[in-house]
C-alpha positions in Angstrom: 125.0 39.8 137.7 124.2 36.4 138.1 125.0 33.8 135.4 121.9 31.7 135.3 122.4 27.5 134.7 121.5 25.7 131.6 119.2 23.8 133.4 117.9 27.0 134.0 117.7 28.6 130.6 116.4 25.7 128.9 113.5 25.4 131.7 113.1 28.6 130.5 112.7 28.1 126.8 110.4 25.2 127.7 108.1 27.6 129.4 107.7 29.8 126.3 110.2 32.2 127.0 112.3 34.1 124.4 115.8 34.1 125.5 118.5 37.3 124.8 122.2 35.4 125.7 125.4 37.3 126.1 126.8 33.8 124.8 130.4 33.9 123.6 131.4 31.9 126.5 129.2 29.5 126.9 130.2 26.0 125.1 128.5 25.6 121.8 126.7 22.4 123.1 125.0 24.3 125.8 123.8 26.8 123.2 122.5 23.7 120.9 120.9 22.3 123.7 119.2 25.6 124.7 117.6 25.9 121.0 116.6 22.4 121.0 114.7 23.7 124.4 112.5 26.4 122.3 108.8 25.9 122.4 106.7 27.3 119.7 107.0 31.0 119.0 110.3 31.4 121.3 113.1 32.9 120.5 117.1 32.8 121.3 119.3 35.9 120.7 122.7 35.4 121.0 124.8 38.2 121.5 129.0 37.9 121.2 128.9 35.7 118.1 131.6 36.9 116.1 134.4 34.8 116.6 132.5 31.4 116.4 133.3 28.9 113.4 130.5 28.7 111.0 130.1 25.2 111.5 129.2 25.6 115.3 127.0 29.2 114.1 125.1 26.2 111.2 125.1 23.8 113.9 123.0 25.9 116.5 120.7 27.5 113.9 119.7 24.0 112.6 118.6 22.9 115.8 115.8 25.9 116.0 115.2 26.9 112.2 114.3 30.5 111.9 114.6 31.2 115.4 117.7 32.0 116.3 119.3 35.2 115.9 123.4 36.0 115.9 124.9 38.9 116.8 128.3 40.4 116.8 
């Protein structure tokens, strides 16, 4: 499976699309910079969550209030 750029992803979320991430290895800058990406009505999943610090998990859902959504 191909792992798709950030450029990518956040070209993506410009366009209107939702995004579902497997994400636990991406940087947590890549992820705040993919949420600030979101247009209106999009959405960012983000799968593999668990072992992030709560300040990083705070620090992405501020970016995109009510729009993101952590999973284990």
């Amino acid at each position: 499976m191909k792992k798709r750029s950030i450029d990518d992803l956040c070209a993506i979320a410009r366009a209107g699309g939702s995004l579902v991430l497997h994400a636990d290895v991406r940087p947590t800058e890549d992820l705040i910079k993919i949420a600030s990406e979101l247009s209106a009505g999009a959405q960012l999943t983000l799968h593999g969550m668990i072992l992030r610090p709560t300040e990083d998990l705070c620090a992405i859902a501020q970016t995109a209030p009510g729009r993101v959504t952590f999973l284990a």
